[in-house]
C-alpha positions as CSV (number, residue, x, y, z in Angstrom):
1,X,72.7,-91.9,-50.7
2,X,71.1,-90.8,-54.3
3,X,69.9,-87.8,-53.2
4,X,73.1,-86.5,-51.5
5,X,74.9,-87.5,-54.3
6,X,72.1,-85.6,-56.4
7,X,72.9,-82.5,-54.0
8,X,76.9,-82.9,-54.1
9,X,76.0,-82.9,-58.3
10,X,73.7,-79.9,-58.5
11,X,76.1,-77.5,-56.3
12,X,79.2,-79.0,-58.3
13,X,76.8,-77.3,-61.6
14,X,76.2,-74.2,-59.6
15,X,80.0,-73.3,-58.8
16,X,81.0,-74.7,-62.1
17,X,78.2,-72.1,-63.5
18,X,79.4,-69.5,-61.1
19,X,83.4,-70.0,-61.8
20,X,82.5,-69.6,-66.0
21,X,80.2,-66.5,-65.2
22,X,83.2,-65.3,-63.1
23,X,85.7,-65.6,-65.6
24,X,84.0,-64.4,-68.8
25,X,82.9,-61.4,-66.6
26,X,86.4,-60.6,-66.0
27,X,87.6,-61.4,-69.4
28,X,85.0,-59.3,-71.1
29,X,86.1,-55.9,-69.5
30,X,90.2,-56.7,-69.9
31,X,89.8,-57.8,-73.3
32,X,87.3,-54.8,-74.5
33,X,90.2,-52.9,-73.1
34,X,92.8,-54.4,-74.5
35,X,91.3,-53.6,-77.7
36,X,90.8,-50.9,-77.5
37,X,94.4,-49.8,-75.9
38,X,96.2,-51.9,-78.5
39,X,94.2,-52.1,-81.4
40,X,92.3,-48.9,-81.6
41,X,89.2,-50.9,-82.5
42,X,86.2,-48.4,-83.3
43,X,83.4,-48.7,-80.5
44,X,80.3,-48.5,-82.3
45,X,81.7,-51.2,-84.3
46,X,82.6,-53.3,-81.3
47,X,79.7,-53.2,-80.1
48,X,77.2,-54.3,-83.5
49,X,79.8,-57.1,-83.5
50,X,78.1,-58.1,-79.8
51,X,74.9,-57.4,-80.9
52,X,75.2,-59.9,-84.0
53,X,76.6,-62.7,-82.6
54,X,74.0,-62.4,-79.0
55,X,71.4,-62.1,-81.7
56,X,72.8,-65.6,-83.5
57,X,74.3,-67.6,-80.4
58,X,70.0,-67.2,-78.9
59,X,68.9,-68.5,-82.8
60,X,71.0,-71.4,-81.6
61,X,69.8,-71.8,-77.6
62,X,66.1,-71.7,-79.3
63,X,66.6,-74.2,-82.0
64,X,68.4,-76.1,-79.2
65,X,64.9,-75.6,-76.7
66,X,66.8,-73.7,-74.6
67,X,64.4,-71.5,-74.4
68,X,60.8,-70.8,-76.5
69,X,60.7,-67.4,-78.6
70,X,57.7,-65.6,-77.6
71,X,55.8,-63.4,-80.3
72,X,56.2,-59.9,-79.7
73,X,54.9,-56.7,-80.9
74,X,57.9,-54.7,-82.5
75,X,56.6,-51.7,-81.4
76,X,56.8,-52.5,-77.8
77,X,59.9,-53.3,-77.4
78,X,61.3,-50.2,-80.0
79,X,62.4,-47.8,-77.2
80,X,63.9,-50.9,-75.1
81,X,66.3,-51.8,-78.5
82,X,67.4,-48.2,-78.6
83,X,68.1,-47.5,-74.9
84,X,70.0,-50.9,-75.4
85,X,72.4,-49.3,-77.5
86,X,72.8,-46.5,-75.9
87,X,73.6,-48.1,-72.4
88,X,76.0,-50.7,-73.9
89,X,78.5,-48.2,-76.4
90,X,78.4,-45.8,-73.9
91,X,79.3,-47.8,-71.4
92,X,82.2,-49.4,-73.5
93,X,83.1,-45.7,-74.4
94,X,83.5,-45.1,-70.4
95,X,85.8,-48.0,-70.6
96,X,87.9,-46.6,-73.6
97,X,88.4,-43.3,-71.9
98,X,88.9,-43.9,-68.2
99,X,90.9,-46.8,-66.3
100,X,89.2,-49.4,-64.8
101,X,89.0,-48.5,-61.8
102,X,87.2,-45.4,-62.5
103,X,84.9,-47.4,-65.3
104,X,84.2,-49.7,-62.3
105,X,83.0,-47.8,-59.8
106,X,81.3,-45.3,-62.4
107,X,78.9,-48.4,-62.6
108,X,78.0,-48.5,-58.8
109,X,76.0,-45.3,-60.0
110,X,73.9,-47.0,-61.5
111,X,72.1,-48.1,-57.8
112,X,71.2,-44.5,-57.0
113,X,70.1,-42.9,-60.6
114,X,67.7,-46.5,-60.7
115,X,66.2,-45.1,-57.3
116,X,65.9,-41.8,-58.0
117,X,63.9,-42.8,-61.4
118,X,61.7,-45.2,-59.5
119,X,60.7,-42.6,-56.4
120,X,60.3,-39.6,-59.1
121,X,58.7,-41.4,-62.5
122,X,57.1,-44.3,-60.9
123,X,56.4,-43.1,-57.3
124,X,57.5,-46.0,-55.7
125,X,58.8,-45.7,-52.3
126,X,62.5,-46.8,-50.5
127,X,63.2,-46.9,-46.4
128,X,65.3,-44.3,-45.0
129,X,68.2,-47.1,-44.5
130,X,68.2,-48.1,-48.4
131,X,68.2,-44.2,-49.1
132,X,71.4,-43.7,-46.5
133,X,73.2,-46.8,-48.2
134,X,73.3,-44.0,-51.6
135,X,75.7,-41.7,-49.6
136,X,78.9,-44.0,-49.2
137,X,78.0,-45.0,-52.9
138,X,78.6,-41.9,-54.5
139,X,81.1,-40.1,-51.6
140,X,83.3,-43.3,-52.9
141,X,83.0,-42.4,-56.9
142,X,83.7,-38.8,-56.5
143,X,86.8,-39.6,-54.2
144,X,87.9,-42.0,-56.7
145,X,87.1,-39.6,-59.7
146,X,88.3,-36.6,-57.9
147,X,92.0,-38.1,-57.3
148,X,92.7,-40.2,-60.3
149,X,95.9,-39.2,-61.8
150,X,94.5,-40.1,-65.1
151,X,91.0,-38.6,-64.9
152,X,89.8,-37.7,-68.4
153,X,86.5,-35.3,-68.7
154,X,85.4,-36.9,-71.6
155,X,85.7,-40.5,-70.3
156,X,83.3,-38.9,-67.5
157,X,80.8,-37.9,-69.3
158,X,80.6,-41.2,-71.2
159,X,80.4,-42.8,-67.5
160,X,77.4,-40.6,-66.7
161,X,75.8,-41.1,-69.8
162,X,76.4,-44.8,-69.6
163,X,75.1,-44.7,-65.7
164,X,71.6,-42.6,-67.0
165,X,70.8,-44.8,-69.9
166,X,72.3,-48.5,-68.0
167,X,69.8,-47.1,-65.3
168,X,66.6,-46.4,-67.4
169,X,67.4,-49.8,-69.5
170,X,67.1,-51.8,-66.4
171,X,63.9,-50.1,-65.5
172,X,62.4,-50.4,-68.7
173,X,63.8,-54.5,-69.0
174,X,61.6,-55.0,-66.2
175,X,58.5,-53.3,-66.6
176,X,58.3,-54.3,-70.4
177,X,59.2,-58.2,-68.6
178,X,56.4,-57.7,-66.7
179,X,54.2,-56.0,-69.6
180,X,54.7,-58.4,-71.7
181,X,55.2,-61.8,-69.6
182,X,58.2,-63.0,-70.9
183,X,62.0,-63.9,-69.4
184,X,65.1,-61.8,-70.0
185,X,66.1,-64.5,-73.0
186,X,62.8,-63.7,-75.1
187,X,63.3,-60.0,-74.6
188,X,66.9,-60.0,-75.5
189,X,65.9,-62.5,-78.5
190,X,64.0,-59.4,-80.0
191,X,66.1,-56.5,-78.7
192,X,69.4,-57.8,-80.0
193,X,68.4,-58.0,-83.7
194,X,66.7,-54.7,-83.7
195,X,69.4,-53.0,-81.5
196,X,72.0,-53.8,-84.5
197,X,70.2,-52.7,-87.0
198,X,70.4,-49.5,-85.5
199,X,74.0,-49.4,-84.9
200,X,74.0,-50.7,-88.7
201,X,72.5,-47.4,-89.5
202,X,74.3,-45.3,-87.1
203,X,77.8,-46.4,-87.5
204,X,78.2,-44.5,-90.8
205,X,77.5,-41.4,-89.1
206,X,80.2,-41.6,-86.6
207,X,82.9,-44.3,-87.9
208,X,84.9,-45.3,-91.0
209,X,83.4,-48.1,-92.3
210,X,86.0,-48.9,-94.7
211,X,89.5,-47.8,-95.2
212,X,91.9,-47.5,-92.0
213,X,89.9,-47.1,-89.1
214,X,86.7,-48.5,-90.2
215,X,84.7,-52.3,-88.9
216,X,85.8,-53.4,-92.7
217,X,89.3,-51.6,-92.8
218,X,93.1,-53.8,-92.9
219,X,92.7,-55.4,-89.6
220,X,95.1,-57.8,-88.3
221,X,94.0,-61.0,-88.1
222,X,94.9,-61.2,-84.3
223,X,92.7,-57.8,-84.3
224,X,89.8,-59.6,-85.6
225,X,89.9,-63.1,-83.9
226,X,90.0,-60.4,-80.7
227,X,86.7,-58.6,-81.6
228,X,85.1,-62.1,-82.5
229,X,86.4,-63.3,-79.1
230,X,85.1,-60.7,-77.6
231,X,81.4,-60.9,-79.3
232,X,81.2,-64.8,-78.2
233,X,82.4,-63.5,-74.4
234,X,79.5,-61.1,-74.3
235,X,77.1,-63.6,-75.5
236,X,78.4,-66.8,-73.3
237,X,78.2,-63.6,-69.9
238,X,74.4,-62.8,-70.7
239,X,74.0,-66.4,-71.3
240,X,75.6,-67.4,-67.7
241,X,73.9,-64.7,-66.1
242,X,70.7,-65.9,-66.8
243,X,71.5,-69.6,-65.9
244,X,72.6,-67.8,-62.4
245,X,69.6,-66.5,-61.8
246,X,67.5,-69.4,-62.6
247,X,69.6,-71.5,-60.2
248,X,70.8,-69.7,-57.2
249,X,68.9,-67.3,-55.0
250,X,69.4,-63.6,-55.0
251,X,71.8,-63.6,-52.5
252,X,73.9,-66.1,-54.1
253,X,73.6,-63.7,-57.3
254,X,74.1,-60.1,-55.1
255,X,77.3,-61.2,-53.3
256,X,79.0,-62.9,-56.3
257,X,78.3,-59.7,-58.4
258,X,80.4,-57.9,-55.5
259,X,83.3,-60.4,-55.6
260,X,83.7,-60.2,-59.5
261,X,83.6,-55.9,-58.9
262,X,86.7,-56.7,-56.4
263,X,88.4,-58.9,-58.8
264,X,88.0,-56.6,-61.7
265,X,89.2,-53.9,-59.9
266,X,92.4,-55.4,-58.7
267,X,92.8,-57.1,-62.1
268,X,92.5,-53.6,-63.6
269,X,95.5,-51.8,-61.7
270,X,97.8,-54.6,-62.3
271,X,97.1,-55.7,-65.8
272,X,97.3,-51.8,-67.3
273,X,99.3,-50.6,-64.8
274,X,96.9,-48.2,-63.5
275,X,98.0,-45.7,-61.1
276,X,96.7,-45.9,-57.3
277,X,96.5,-43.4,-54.5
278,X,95.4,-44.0,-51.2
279,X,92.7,-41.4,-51.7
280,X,91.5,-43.6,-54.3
281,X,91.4,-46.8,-52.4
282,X,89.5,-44.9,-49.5
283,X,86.7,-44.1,-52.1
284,X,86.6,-48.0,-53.6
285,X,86.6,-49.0,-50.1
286,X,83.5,-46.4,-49.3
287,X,81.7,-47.3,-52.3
288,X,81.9,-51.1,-51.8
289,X,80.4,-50.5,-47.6
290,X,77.6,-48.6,-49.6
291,X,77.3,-51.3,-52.1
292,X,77.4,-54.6,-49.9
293,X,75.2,-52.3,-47.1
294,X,72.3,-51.2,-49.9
295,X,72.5,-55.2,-51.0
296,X,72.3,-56.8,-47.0
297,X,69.2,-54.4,-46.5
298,X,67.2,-54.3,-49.9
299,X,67.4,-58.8,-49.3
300,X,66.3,-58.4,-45.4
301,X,63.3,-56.4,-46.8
302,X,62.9,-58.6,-49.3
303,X,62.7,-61.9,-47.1
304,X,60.3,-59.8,-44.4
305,X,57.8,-59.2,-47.8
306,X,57.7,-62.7,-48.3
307,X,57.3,-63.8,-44.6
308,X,54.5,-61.6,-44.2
309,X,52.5,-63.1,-47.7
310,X,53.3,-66.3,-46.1
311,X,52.0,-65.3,-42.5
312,X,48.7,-64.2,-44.1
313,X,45.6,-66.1,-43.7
């Protein structure tokens, strides 16, 4: 009876863990927005915000042996901070200057340009059938792209930026993880602090920094509890991330990370109001057989690796 009440406990923790990763997800990307829409929040700014209060709420898991610090050459880990930067305002800049929808399903992207670095940088090899899944992937975006009302060419570019840096930040994240033997926590431990004190010399360049307009300008005060929410949000979804991964399996991970682009989505057209066409929906609809396809083969793979290194004498 104690260890089926043990096992009734432990899932009870993983949907509790998967609920609170599913709703600060969410509320991440509709509050960014918000602030942006309705306070006019600069980005660069919005971001160092995140970066300082990751960098602080990890001093606090690791004073609280959440996890142990690891020593790490600054040097290492100097291109990882900047591409960290890079793939996080650009990505909020996609978010500023397209509608969710489009933001959304820029990301999916992200699959293919990570494949395409990995066969032509690092020469590592994919099956025909994980290479086919790339073709309803990125048919969907350009449909969706193509016929939304309020495409903006700016808001595009920032998407493909944001898709070539996301996509060489989560290639470098795991080589440098495997480099340097240490979790995602001890990276971001160092990255975080380093990463704003580039935005900390970069903001100046391209933002007010005082006055109207600038991180230190007249904000309201329901402007700045906003940005601070939105800095403890980011922190608590890297945070809840990593507890998913260390306590559910990938597939677990995988298809929840497809129900939260569904929800988003929807959440996005009804919240702002986002325009629709049926063009539109034929592209998510593409993208997301590409996505859950690529997902159900790259797992099956991944099982038939580990059955074989089992199978071996």
């Amino acid at each position: 009876m104690a260890s089926l009440a043990d096992r009734v406990r432990g899932n009870g923790r993983i949907a509790a863990g998967l609920l609170f990763n599913l709703l600060v997800s969410i509320c991440i990307v509709f509050l960014n927005k918000w602030i942006y829409v309705h306070h006019g929040f600069p980005n660069m700014s919005l971001t160092l915000v995140h970066f300082v209060v990751t960098w602080l709420g990890l001093y606090i898991c690791q004073k609280m042996d959440i996890f142990a610090p690891k020593s790490l050459p600054l040097s290492k880990i100097l291109l990882l901070a900047l591409s960290f930067c890079g793939f996080v305002v650009f990505t909020n800049l996609s978010l500023q200057n397209n509608t969710i929808g489009t933001y959304q399903l820029a990301k999916a992207m992200t699959t293919p340009v990570i494949i395409a670095i990995q066969t032509f940088w690092y020469q590592k090899s994919f099956s025909i059938r994980i290479q086919l899944t790339l073709i309803p992937i990125t048919v969907g975006v350009i449909l969706n792209s193509y016929y939304d009302v309020k495409f903006h060419s700016l808001g595009m570019v920032f998407a493909a930026l944001g898709v070539l840096v996301t996509s060489l930040y989560q290639v470098w994240v795991g080589a440098k993880q495997h480099e340097l033997q240490v979790n995602s926590m001890q990276l971001l431990y160092y990255q975080a602090p380093m990463s704003s004190a580039m935005l900390l010399v970069a903001v100046p360049f391209f933002e007010p920094v005082f006055g109207e307009g600038g991180i230190f300008g007249p904000w309201s005060v329901s402007a700045l509890l906003m940005v601070l929410l939105s800095g403890v949000i980011a922190f608590m979804v890297n945070l809840s991330i990593y507890w998913i991964i260390g306590n559910t399996s990938p597939v677990t991970y995988n298809m929840f990370g497809h129900f939260k682009f569904c929800i988003t989505l929807c959440g996005g057209y009804i919240l702002f109001k986002d325009p629709l066409s049926v063009n539109q929906g034929l592209g998510i609809l593409c993208t997301l057989f590409g996505i859950l396809t690529y997902t159900h083969f790259k797992l099956s793979e991944q099982e038939g690796s580990k059955s074989k290194l089992v199978q071996r004498p």
